[in-house]
N, C-alpha and C positions, 0 to 999 in steps of 0.2 A: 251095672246097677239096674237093678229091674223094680221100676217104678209100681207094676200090679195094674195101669189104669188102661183101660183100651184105646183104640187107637180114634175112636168117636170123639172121646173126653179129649184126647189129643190136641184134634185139630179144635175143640170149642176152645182150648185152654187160649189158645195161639189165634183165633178169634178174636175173642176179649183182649187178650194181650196187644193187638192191630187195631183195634178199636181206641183203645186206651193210647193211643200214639208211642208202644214200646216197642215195638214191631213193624219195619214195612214190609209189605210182601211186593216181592217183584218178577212177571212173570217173564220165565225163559221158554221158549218153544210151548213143549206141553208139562213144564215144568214149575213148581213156585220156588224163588228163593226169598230166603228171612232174613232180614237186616236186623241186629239188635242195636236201636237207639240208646246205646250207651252214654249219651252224653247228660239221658234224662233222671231227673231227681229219682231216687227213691221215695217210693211213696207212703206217710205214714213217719218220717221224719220231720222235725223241724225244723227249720232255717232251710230244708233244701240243696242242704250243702251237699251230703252224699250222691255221688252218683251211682246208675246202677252201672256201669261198667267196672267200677274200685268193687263194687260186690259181688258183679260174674271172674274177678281176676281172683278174687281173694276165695271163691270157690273152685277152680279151676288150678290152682297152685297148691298142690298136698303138701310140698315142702314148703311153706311159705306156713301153713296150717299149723304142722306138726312145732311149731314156739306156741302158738297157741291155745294147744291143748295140754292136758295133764299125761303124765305118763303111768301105764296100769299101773305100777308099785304103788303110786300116791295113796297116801291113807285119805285125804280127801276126796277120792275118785272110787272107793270102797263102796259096797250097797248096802246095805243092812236089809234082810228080809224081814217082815211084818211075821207074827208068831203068830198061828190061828188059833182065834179066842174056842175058850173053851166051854 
């Protein structure tokens, strides 16, 4: 999967994301490694209940995805293009 973003935007992304206590960074020799604090809420829900680790696993499992998606046949999952007005 090829994101499009550089590798600047990158490391701000994972910046912010450290800052925000999602992330520890821990340094090995001349290296960093990244901890995802999985145990932390998602943000932007309420009660807190969610963790973001249940939402990197439920990203990270395609079989786990594919119940909940639609499959191409579904007439529901169809697109209808817009007609250009004339």
């Amino acid at each position: 999967m090829n994101l499009a973003i550089s590798e600047r935007r990158t490391y701000s992304i994972v910046d912010d994301l450290t800052e925000a206590g999602f992330v520890v960074k821990v340094k090995e020799g001349r290296r960093n490694r990244y901890l995802i604090q999985s145990h932390m809420p998602l943000p932007g829900f309420s009660g807190g209940d969610q963790e973001i680790g249940a939402f990197l696993d439920f990203l990270a499992a395609p079989e786990e995805r594919r119940r909940f998606t639609r499959r191409s046949g579904d007439t529901a999952d169809r697109r209808v293009r817009p007609t250009p007005a004339s």
